[in-house]
mmJSON file of the N, C-alpha and C atoms, coordinates in Angstrom:
{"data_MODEL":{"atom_site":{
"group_PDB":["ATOM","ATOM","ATOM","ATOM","ATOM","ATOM","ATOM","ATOM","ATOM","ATOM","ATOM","ATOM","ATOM","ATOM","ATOM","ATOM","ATOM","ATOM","ATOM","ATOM","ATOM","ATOM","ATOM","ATOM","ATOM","ATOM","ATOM","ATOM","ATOM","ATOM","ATOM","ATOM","ATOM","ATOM","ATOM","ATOM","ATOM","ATOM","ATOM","ATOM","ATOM","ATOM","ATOM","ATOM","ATOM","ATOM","ATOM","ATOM","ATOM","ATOM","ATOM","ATOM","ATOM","ATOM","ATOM","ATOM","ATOM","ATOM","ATOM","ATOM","ATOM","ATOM","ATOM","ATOM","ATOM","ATOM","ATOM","ATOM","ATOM","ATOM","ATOM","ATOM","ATOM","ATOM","ATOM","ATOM","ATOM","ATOM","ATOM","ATOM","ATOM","ATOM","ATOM","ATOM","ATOM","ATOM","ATOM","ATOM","ATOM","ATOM","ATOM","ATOM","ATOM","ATOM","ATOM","ATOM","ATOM","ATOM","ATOM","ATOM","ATOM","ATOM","ATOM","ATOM","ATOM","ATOM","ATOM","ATOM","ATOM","ATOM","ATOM","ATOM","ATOM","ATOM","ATOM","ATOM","ATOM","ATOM","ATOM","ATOM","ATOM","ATOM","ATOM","ATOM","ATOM","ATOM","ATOM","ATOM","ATOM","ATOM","ATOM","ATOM","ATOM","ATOM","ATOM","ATOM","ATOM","ATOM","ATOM","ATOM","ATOM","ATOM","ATOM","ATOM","ATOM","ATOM","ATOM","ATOM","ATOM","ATOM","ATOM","ATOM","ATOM","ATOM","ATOM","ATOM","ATOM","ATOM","ATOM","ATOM","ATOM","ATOM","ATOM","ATOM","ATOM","ATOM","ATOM","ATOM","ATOM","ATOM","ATOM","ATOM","ATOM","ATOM","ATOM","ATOM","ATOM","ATOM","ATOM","ATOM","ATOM","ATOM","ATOM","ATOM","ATOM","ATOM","ATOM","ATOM","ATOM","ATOM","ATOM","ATOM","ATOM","ATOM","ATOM","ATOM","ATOM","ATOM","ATOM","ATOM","ATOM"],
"id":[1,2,3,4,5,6,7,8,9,10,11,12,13,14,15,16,17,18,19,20,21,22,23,24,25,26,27,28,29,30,31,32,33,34,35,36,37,38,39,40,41,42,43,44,45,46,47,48,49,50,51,52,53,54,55,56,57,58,59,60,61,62,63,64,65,66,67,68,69,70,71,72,73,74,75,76,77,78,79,80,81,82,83,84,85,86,87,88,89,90,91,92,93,94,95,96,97,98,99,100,101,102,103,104,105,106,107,108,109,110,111,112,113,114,115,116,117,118,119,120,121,122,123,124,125,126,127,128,129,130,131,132,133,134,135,136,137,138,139,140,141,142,143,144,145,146,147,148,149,150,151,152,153,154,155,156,157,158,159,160,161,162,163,164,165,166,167,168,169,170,171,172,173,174,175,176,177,178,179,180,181,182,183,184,185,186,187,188,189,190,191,192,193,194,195,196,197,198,199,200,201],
"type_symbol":["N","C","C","N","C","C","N","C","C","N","C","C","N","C","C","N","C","C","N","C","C","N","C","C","N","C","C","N","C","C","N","C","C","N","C","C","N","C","C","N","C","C","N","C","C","N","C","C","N","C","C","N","C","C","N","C","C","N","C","C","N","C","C","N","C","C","N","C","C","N","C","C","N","C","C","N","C","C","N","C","C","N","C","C","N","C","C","N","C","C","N","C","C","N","C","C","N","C","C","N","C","C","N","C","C","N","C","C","N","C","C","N","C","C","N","C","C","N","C","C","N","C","C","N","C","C","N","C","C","N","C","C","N","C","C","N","C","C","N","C","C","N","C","C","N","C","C","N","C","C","N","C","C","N","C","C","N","C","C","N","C","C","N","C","C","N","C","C","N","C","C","N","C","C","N","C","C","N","C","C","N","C","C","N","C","C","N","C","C","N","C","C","N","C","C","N","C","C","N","C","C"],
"label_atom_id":["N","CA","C","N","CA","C","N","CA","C","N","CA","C","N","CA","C","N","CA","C","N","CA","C","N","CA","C","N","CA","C","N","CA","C","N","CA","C","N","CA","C","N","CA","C","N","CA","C","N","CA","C","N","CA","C","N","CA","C","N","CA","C","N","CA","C","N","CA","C","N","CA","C","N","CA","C","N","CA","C","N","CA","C","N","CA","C","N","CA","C","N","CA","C","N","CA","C","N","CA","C","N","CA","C","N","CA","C","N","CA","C","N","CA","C","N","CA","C","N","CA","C","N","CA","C","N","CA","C","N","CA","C","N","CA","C","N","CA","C","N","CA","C","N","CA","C","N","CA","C","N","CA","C","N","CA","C","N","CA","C","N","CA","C","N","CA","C","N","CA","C","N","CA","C","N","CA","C","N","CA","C","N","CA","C","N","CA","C","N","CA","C","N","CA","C","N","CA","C","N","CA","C","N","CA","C","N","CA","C","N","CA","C","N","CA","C","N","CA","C","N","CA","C","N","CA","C","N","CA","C","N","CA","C"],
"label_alt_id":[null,null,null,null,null,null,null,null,null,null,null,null,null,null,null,null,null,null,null,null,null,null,null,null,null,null,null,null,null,null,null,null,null,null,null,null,null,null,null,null,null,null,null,null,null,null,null,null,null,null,null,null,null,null,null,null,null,null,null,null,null,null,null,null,null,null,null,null,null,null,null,null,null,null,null,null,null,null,null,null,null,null,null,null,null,null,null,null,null,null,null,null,null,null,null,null,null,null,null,null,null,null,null,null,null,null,null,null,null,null,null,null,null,null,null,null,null,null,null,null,null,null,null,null,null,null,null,null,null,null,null,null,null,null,null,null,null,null,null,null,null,null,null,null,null,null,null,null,null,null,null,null,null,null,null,null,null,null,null,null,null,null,null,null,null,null,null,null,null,null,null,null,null,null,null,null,null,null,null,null,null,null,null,null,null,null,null,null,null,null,null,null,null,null,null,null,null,null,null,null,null],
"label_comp_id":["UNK","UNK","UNK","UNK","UNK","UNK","UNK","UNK","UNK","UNK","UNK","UNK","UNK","UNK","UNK","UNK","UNK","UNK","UNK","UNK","UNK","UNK","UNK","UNK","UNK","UNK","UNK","UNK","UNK","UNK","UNK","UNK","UNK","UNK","UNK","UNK","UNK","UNK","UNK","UNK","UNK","UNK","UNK","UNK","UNK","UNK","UNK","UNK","UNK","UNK","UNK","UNK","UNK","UNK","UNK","UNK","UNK","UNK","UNK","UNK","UNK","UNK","UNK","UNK","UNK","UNK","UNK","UNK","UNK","UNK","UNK","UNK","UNK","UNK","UNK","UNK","UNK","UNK","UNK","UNK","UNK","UNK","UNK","UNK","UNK","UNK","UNK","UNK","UNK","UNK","UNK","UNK","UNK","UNK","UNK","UNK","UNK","UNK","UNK","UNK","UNK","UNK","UNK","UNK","UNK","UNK","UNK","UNK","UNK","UNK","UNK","UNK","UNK","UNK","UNK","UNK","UNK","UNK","UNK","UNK","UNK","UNK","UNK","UNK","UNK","UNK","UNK","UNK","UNK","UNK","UNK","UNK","UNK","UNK","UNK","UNK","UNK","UNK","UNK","UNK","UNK","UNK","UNK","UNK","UNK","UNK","UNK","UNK","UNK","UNK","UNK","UNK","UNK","UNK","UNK","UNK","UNK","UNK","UNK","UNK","UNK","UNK","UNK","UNK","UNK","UNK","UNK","UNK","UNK","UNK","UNK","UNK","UNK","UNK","UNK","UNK","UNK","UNK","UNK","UNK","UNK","UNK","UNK","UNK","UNK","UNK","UNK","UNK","UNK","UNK","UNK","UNK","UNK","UNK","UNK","UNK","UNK","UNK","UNK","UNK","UNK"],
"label_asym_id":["A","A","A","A","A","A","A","A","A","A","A","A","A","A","A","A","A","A","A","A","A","A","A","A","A","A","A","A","A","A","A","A","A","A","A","A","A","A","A","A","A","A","A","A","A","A","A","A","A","A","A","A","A","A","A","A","A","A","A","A","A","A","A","A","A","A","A","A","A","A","A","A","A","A","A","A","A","A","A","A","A","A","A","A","A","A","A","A","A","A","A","A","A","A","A","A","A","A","A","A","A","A","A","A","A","A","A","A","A","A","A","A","A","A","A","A","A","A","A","A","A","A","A","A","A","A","A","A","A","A","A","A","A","A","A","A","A","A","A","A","A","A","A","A","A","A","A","A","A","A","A","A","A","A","A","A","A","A","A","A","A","A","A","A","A","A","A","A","A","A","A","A","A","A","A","A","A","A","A","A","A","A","A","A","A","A","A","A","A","A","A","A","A","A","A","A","A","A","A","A","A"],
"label_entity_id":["1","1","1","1","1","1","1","1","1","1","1","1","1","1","1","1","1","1","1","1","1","1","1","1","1","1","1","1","1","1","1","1","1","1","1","1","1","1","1","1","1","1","1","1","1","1","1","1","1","1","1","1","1","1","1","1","1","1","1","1","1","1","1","1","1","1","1","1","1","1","1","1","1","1","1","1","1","1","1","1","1","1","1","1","1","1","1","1","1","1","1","1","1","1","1","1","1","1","1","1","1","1","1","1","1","1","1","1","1","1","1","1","1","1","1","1","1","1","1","1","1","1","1","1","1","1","1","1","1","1","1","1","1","1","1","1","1","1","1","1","1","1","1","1","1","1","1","1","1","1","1","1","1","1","1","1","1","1","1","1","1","1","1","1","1","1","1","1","1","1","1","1","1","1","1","1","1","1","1","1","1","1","1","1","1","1","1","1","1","1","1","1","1","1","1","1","1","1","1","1","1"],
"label_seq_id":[1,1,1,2,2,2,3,3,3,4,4,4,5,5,5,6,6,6,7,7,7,8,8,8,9,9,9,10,10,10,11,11,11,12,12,12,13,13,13,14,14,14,15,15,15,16,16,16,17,17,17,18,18,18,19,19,19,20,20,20,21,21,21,22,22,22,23,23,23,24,24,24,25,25,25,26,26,26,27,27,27,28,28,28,29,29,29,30,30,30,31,31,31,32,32,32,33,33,33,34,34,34,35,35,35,36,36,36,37,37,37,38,38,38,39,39,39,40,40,40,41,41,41,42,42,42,43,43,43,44,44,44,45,45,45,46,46,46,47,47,47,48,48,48,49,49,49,50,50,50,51,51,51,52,52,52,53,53,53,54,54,54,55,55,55,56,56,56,57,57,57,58,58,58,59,59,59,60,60,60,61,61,61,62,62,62,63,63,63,64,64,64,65,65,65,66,66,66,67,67,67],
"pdbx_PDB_ins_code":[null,null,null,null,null,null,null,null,null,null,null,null,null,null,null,null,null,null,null,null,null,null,null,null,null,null,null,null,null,null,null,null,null,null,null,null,null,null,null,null,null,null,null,null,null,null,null,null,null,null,null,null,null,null,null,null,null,null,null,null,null,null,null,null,null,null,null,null,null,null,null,null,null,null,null,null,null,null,null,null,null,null,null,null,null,null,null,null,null,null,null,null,null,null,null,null,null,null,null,null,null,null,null,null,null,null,null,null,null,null,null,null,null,null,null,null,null,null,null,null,null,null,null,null,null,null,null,null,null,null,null,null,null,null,null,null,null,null,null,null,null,null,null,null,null,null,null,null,null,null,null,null,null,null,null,null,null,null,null,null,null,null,null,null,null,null,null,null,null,null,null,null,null,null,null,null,null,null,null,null,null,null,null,null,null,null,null,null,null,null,null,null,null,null,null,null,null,null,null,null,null],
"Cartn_x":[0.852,0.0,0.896,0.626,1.349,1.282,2.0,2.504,1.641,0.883,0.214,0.938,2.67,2.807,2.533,2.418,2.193,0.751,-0.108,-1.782,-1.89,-1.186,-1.098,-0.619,0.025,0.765,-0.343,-0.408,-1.633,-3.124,-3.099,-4.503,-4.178,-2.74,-2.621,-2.661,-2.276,-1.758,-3.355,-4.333,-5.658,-6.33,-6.139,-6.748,-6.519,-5.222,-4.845,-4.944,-5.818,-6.137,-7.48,-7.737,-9.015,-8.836,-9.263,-9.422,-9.717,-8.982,-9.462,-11.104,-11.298,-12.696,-13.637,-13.651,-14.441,-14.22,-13.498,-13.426,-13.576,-13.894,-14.359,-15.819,-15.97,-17.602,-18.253,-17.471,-18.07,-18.565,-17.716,-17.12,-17.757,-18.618,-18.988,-17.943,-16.82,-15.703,-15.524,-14.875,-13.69,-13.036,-12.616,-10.974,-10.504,-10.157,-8.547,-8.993,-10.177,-9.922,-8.969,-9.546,-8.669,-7.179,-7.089,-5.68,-5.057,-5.259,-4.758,-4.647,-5.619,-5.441,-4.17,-4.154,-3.059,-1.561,-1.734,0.013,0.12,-0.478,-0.333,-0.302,-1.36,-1.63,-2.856,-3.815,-4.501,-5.117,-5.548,-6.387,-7.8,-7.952,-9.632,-10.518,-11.744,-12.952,-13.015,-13.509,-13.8,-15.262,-16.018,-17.051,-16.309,-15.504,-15.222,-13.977,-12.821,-12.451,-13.345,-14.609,-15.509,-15.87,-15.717,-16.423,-15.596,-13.933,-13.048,-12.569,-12.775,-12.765,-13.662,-14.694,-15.439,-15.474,-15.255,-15.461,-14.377,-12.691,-11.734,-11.742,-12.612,-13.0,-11.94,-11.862,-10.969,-11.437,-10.867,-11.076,-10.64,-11.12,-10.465,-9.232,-9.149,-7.915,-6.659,-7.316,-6.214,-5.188,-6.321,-5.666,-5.573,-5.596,-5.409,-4.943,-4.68,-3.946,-2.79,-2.727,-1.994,-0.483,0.533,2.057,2.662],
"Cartn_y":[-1.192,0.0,1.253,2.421,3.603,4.233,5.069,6.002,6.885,7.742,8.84,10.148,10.035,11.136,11.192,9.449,9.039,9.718,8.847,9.522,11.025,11.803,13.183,13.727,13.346,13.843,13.197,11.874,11.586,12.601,13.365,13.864,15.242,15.935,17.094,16.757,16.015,15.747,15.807,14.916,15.131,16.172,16.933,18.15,19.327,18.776,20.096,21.846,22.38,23.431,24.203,23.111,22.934,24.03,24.234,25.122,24.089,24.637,23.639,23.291,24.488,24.88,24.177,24.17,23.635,22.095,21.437,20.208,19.698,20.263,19.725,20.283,21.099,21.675,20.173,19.787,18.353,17.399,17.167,16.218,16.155,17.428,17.278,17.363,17.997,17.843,19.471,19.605,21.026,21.364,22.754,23.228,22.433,22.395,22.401,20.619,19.72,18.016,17.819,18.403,18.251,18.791,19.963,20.052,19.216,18.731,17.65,15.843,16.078,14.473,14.832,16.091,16.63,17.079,16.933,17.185,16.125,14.608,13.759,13.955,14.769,14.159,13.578,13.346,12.55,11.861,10.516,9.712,10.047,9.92,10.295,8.382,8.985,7.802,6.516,6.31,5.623,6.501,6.279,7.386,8.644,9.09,10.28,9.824,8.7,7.999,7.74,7.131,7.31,8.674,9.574,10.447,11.192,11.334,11.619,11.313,9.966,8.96,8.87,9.208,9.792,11.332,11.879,13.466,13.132,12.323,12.104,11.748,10.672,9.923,8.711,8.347,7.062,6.21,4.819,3.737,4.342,4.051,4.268,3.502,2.012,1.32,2.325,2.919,3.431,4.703,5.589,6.657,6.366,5.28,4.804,4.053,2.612,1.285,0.882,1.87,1.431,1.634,1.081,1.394,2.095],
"Cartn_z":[0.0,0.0,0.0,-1.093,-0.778,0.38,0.662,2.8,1.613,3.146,2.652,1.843,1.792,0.715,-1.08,-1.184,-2.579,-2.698,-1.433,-1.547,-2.193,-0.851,-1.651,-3.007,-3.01,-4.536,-5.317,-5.501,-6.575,-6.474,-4.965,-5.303,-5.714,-5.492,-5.638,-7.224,-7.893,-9.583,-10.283,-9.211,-10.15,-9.552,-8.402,-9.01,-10.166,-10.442,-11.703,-11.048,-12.084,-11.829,-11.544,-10.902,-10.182,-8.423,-8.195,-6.284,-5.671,-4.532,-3.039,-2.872,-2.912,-2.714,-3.744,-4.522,-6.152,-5.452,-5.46,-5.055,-3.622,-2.514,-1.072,-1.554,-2.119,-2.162,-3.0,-3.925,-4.877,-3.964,-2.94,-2.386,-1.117,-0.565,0.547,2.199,1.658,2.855,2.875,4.251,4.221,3.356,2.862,2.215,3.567,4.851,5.424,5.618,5.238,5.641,4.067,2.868,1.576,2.122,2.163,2.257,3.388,4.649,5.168,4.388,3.878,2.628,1.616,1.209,-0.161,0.521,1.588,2.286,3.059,3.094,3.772,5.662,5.868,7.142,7.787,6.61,6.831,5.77,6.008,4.733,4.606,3.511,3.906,4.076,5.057,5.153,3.958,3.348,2.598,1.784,2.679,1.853,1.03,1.823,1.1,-0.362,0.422,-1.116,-2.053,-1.929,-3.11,-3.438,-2.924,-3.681,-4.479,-3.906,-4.553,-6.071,-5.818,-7.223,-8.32,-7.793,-8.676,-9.621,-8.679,-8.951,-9.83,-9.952,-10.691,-11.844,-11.395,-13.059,-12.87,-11.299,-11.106,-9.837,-10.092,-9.06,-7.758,-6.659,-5.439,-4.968,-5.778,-5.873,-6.169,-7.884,-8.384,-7.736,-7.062,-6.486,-4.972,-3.98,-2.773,-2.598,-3.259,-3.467,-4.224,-5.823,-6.428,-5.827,-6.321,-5.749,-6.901],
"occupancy":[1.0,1.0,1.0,1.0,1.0,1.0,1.0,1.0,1.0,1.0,1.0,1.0,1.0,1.0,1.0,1.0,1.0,1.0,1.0,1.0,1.0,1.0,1.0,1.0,1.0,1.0,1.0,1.0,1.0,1.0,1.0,1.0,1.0,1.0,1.0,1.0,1.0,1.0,1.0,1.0,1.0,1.0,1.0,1.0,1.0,1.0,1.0,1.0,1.0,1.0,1.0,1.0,1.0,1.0,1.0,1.0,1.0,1.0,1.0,1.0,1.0,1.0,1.0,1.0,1.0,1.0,1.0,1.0,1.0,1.0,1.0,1.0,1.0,1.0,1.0,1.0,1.0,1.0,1.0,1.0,1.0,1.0,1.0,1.0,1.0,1.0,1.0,1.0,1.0,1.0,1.0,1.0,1.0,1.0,1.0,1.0,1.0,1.0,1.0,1.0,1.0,1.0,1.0,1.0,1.0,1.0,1.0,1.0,1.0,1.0,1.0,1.0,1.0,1.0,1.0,1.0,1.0,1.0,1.0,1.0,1.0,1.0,1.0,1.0,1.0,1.0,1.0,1.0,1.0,1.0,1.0,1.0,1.0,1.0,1.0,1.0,1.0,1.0,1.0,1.0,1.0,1.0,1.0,1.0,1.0,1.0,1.0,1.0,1.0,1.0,1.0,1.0,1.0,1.0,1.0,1.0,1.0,1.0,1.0,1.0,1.0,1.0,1.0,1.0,1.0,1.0,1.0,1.0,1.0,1.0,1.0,1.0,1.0,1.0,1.0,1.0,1.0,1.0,1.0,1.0,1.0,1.0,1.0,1.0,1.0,1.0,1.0,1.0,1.0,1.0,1.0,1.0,1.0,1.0,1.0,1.0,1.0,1.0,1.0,1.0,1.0],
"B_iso_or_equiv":[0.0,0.0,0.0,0.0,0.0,0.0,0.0,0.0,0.0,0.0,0.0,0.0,0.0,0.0,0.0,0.0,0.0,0.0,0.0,0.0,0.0,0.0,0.0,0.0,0.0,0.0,0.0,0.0,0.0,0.0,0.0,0.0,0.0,0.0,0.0,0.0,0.0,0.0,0.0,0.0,0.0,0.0,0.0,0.0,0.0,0.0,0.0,0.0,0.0,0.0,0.0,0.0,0.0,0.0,0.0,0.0,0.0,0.0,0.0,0.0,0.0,0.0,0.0,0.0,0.0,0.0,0.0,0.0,0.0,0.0,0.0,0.0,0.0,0.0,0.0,0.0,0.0,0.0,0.0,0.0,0.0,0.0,0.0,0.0,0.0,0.0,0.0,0.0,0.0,0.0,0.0,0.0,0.0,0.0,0.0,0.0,0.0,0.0,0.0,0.0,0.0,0.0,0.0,0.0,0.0,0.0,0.0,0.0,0.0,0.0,0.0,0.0,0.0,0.0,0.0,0.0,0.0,0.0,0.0,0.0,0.0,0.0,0.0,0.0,0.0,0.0,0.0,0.0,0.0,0.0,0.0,0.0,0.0,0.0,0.0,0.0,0.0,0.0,0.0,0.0,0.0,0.0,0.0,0.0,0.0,0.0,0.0,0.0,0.0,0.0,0.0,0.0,0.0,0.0,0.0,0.0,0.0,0.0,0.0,0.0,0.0,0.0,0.0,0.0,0.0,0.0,0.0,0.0,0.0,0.0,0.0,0.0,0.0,0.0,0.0,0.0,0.0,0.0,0.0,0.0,0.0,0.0,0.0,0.0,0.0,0.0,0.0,0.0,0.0,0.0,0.0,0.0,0.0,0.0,0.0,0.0,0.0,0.0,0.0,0.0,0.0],
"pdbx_formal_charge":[null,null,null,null,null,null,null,null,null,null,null,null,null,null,null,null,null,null,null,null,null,null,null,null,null,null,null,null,null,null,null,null,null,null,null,null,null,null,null,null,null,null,null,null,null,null,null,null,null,null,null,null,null,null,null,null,null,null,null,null,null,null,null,null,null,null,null,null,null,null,null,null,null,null,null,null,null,null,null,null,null,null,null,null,null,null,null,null,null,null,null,null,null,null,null,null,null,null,null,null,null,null,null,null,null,null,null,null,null,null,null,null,null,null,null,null,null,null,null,null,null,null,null,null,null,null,null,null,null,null,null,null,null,null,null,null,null,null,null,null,null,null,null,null,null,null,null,null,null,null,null,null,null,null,null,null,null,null,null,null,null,null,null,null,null,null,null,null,null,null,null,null,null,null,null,null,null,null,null,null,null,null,null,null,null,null,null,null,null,null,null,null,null,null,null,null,null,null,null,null,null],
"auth_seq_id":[1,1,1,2,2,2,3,3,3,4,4,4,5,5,5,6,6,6,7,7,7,8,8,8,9,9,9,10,10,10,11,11,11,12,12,12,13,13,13,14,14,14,15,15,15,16,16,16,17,17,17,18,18,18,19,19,19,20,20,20,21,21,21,22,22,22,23,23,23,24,24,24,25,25,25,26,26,26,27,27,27,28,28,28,29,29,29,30,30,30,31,31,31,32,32,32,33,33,33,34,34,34,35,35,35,36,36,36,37,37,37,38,38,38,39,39,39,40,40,40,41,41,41,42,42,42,43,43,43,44,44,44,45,45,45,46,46,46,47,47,47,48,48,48,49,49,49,50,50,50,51,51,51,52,52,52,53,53,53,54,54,54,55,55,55,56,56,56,57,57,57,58,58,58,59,59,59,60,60,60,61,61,61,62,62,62,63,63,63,64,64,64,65,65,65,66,66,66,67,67,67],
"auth_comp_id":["UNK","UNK","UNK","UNK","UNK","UNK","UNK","UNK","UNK","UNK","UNK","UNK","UNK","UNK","UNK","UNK","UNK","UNK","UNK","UNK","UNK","UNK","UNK","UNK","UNK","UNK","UNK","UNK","UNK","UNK","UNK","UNK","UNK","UNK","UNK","UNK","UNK","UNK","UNK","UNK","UNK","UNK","UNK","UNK","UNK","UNK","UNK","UNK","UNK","UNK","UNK","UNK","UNK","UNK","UNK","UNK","UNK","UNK","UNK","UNK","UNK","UNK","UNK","UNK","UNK","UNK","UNK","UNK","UNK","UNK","UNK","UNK","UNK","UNK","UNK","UNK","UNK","UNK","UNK","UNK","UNK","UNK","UNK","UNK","UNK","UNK","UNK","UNK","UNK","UNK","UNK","UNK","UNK","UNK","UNK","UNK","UNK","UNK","UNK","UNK","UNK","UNK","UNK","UNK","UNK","UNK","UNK","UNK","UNK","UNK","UNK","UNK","UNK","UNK","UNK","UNK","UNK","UNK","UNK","UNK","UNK","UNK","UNK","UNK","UNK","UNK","UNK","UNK","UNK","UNK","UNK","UNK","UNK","UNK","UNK","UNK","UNK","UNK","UNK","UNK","UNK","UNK","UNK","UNK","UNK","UNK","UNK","UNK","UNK","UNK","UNK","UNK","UNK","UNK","UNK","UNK","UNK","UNK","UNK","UNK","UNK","UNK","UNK","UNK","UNK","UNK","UNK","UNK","UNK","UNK","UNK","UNK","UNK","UNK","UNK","UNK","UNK","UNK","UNK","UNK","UNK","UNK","UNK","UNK","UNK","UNK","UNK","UNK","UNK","UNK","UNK","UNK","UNK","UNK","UNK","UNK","UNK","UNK","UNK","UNK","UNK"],
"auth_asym_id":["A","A","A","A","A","A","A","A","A","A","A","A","A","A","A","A","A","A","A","A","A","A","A","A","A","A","A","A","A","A","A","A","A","A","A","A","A","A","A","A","A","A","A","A","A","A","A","A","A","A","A","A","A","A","A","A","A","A","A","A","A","A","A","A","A","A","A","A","A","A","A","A","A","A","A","A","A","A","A","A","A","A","A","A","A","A","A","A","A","A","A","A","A","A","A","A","A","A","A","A","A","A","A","A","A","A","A","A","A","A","A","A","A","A","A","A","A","A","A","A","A","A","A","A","A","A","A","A","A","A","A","A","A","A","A","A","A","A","A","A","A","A","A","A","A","A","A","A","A","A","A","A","A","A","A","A","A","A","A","A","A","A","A","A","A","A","A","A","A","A","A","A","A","A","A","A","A","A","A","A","A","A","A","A","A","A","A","A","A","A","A","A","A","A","A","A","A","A","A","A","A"],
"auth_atom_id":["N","CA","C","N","CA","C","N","CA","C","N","CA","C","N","CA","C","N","CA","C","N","CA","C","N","CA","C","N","CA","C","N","CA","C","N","CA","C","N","CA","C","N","CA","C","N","CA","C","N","CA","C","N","CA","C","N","CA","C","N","CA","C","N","CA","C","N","CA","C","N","CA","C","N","CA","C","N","CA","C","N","CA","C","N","CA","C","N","CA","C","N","CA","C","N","CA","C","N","CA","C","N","CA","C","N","CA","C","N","CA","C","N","CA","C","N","CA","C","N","CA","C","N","CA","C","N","CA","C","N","CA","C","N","CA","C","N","CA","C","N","CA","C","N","CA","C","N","CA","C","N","CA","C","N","CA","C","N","CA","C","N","CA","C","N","CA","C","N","CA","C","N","CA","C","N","CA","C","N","CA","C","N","CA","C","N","CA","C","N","CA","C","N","CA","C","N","CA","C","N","CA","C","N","CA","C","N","CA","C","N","CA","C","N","CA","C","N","CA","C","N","CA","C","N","CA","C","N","CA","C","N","CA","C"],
"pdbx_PDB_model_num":[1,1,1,1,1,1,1,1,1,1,1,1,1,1,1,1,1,1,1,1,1,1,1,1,1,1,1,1,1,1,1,1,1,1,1,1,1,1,1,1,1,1,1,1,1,1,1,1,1,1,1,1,1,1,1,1,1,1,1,1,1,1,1,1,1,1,1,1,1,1,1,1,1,1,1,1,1,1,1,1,1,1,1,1,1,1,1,1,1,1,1,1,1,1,1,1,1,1,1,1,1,1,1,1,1,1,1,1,1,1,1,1,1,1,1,1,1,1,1,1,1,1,1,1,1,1,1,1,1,1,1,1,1,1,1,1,1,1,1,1,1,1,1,1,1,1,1,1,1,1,1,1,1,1,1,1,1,1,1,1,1,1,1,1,1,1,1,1,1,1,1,1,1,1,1,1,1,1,1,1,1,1,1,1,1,1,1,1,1,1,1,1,1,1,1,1,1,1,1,1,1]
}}}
C-alpha cells in the first residue's frame, strides 16, 4: 500500500487546476480536511475515497492502493 505522501501527490496531480474549494464543495468535505489528505496528514474515510474517485474519473484502488 502507498505512505500517505504518494496519496497526496496523486490527489494534488488530479486536481490540476481545479481550487481547493471547487473540489471539497463536490465532495462534501472542508478546504482544510482536503488540504490535510493533499500534504499527507490525513487519509480520507472511505465514503469520502468514493467520492473523490469519482469526482476524478478514477477507481479508489487506483488513487489509494496502487504502488
Amino acid at each position: 500500500m502507498p505512505n500517505r505522501n504518494d496519496i497526496a501527490e496523486r490527489l494534488r496531480a488530479l486536481r490540476g487546476d481545479k481550487s481547493r474549494a471547487e473540489v471539497a464543495e463536490a465532495c462534501g468535505i472542508s478546504i482544510s480536511a482536503l488540504t490535510m489528505y493533499e500534504i499527507g496528514e490525513r487519509v480520507p474515510r472511505d465514503e469520502v475515497k468514493t467520492r473523490l474517485a469519482k469526482l476524478y474519473g478514477k477507481t479508489v484502488e487506483e488513487i489509494f492502493f496502487a504502488e
